[in-house]
TILUM-461937 format. One record per atom (N, C-alpha, C): atom name; x, y, z. Coordinates in nm, 4 decimals, always signed. Layout:
N
+------+----------+----------+----------+
| name |        u |        v |        w |
+------+----------+----------+----------+
|   CA |        X |        Y |        Z |
...
+------+----------+----------+----------+
END
This chain:
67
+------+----------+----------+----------+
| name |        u |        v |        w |
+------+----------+----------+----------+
|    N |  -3.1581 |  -3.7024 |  +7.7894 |
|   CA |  -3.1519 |  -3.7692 |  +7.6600 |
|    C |  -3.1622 |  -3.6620 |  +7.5520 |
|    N |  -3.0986 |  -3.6661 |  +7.4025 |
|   CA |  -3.0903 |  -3.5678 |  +7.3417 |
|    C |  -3.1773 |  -3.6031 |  +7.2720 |
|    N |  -3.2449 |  -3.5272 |  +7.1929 |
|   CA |  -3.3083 |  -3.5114 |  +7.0466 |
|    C |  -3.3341 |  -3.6329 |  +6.9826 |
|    N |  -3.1745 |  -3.6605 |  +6.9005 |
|   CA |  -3.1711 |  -3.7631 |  +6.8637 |
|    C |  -3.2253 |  -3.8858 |  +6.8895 |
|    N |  -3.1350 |  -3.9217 |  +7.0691 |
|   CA |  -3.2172 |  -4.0246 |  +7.0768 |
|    C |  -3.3720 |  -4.0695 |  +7.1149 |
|    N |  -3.4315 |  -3.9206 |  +7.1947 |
|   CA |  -3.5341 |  -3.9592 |  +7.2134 |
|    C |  -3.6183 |  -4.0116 |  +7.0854 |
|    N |  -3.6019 |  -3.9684 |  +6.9578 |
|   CA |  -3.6297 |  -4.0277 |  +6.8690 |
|    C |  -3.6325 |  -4.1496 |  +6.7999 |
|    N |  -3.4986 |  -4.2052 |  +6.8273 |
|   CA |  -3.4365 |  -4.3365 |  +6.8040 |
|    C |  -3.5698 |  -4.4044 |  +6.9019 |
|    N |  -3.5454 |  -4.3362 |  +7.0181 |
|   CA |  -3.6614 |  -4.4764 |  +7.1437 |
|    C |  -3.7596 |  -4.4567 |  +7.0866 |
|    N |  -3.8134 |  -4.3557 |  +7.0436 |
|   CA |  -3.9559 |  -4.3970 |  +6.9308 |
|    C |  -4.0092 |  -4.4833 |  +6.8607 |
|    N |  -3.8924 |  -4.4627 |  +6.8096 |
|   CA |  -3.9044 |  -4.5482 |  +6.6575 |
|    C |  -3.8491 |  -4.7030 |  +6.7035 |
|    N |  -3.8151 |  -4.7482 |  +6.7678 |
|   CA |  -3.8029 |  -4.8468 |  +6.8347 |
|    C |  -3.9794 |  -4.8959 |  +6.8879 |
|    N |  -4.0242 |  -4.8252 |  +6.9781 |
|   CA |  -4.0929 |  -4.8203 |  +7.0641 |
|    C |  -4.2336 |  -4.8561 |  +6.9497 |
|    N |  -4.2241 |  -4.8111 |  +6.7988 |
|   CA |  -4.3252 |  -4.8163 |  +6.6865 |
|    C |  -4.2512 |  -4.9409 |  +6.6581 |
|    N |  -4.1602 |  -5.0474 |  +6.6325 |
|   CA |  -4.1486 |  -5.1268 |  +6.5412 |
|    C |  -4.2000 |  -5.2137 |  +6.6530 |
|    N |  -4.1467 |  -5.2087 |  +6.7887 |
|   CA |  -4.1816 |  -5.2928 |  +6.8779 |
|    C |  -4.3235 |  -5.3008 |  +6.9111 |
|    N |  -4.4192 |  -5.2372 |  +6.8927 |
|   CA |  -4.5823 |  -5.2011 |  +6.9065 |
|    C |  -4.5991 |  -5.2500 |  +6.8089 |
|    N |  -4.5712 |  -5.2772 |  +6.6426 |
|   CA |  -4.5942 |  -5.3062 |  +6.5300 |
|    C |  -4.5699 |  -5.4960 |  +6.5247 |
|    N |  -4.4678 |  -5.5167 |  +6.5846 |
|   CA |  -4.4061 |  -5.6375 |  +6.5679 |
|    C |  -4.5559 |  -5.7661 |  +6.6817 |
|    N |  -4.5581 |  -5.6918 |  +6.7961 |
|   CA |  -4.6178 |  -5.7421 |  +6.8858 |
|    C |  -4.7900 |  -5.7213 |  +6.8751 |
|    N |  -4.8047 |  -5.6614 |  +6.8053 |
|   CA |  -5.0155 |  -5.6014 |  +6.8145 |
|    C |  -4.9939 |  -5.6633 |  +6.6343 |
|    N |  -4.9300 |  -5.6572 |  +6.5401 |
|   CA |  -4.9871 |  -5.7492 |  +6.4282 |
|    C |  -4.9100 |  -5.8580 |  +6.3802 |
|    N |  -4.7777 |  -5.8858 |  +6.4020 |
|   CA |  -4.7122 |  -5.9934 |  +6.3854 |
|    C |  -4.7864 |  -6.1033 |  +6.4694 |
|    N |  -4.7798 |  -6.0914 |  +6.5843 |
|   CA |  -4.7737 |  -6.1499 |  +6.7091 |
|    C |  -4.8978 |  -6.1933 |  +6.7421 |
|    N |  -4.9800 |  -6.0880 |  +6.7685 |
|   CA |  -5.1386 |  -6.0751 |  +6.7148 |
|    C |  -5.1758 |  -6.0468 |  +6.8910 |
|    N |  -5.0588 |  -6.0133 |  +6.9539 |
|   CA |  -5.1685 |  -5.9584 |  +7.0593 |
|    C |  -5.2414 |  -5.8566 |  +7.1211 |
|    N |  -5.3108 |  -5.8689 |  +7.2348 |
|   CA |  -5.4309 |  -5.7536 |  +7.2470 |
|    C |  -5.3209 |  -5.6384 |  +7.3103 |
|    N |  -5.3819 |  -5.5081 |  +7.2883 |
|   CA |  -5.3476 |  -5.4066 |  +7.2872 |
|    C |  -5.3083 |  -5.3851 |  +7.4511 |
|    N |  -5.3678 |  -5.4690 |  +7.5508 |
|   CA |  -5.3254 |  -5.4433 |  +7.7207 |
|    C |  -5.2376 |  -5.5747 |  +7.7087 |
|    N |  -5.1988 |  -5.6436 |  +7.6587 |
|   CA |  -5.0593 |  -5.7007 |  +7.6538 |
|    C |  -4.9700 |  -5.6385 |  +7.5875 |
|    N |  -4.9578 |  -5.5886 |  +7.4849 |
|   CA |  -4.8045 |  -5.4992 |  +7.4234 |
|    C |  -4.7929 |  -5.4056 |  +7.5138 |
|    N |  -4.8787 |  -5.3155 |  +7.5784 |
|   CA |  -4.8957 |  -5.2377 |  +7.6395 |
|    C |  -4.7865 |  -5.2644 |  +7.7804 |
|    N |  -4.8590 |  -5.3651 |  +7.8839 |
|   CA |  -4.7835 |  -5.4383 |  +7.9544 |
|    C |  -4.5884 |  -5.5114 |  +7.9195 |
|    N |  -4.6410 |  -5.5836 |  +7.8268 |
|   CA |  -4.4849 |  -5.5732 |  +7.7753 |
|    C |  -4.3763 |  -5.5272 |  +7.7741 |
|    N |  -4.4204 |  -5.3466 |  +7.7041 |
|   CA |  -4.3086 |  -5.2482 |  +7.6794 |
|    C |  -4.3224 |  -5.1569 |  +7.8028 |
|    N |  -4.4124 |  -5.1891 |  +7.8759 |
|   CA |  -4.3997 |  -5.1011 |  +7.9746 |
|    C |  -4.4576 |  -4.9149 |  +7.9540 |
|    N |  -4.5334 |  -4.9007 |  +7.8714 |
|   CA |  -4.6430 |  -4.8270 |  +7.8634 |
|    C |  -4.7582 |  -4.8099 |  +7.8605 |
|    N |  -4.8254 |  -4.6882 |  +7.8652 |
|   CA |  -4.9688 |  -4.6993 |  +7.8425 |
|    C |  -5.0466 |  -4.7645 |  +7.7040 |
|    N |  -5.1762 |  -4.7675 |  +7.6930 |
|   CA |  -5.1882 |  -4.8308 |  +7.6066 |
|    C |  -5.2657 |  -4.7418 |  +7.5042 |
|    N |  -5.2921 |  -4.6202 |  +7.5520 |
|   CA |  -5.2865 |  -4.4786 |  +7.4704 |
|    C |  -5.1274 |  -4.5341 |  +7.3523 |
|    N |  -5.0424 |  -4.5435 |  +7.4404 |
|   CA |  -4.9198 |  -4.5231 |  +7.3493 |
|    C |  -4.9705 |  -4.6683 |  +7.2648 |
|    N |  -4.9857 |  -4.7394 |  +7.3236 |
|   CA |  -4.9389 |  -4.8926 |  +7.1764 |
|    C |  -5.0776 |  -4.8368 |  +7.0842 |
|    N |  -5.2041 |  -4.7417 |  +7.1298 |
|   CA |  -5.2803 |  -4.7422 |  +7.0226 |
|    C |  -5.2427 |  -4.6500 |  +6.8852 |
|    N |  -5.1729 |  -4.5431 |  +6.9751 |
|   CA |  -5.1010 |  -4.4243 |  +6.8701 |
|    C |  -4.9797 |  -4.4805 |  +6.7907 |
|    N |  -4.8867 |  -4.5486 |  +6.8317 |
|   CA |  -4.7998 |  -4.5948 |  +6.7453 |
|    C |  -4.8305 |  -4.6841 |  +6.6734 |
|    N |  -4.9313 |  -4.7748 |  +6.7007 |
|   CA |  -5.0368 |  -4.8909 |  +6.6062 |
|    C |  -5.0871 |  -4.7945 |  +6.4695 |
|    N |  -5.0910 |  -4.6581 |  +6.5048 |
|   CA |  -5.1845 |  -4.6260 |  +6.4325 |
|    C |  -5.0958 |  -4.5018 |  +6.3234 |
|    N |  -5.0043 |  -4.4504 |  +6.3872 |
|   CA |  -4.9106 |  -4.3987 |  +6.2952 |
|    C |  -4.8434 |  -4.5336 |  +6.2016 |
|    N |  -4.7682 |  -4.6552 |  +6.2694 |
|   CA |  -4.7346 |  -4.7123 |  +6.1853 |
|    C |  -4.8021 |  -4.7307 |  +6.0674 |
|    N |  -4.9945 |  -4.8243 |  +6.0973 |
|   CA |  -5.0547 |  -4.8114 |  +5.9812 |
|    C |  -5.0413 |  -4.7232 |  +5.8968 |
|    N |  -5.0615 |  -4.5735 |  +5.9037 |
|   CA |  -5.0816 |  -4.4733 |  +5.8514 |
|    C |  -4.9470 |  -4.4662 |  +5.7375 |
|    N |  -4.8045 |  -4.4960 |  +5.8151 |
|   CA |  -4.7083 |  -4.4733 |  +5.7838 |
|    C |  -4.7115 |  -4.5973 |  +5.6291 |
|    N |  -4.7330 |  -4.7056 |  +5.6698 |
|   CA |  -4.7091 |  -4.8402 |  +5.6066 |
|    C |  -4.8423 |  -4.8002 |  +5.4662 |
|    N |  -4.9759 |  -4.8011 |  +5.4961 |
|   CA |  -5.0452 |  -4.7262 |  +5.4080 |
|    C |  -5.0028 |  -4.5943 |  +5.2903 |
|    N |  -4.9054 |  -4.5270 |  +5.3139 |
|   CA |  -4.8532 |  -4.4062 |  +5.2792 |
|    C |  -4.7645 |  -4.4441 |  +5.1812 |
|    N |  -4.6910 |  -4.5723 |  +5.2103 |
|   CA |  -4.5434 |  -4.6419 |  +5.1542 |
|    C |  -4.6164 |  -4.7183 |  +5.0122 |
|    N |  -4.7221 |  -4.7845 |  +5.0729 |
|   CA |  -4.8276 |  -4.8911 |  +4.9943 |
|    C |  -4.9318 |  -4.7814 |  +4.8669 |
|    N |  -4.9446 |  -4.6637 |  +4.9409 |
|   CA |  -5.0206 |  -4.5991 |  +4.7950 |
|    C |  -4.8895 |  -4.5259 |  +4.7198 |
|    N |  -4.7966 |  -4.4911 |  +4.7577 |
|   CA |  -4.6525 |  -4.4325 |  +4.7034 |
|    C |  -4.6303 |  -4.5318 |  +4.5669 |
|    N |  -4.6542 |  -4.6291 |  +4.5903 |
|   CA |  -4.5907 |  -4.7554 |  +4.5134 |
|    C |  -4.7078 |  -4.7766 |  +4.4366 |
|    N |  -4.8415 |  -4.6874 |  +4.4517 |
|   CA |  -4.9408 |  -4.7981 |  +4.3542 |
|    C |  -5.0067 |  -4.9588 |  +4.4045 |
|    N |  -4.9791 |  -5.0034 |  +4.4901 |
|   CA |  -5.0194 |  -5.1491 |  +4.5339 |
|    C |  -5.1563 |  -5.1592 |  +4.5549 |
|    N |  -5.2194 |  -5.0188 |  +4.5581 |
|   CA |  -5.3956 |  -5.0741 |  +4.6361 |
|    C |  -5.3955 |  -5.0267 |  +4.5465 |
|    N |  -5.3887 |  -5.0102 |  +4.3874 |
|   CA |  -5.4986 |  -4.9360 |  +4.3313 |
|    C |  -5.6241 |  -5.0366 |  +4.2715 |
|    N |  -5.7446 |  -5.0016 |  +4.2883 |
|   CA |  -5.8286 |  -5.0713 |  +4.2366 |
|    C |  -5.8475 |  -5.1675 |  +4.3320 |
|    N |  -5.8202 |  -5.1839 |  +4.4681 |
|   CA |  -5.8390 |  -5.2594 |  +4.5768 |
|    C |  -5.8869 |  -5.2454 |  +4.6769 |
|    N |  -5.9932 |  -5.0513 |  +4.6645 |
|   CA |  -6.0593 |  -5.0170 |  +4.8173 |
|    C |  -6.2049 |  -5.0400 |  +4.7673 |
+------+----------+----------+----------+
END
């Protein structure tokens, strides 16, 4: 697999961890099970997404005056 896509399956692999642990609302050894990884991985991509989504949310000003 090249570069590229191993990246693409990433970022897949984060919307799909994102969609299923807070849309969805389930526990972290079910997404886990799901996608067929560890659950090291659904905690790290749980946790970059936040990070990522947090990053987008102070960019814009939205929390200010809200921690």
């Amino acid at each position: 697999m090249e570069l590229v896509g191993i990246g693409e399956a990433a970022a897949r692999t984060g919307v799909a961890v994102s969609a299923l642990r807070y849309w969805e609302d389930l526990p972290i050894a079910d997404v886990a099970r799901m996608l067929g990884c560890a659950e090291g991985t659904v905690k790290s991509q749980a946790a970059r997404g936040l990070a990522a989504l947090r990053e987008m949310v102070d960019a814009d000003g939205l929390l200010e005056g809200h921690r």
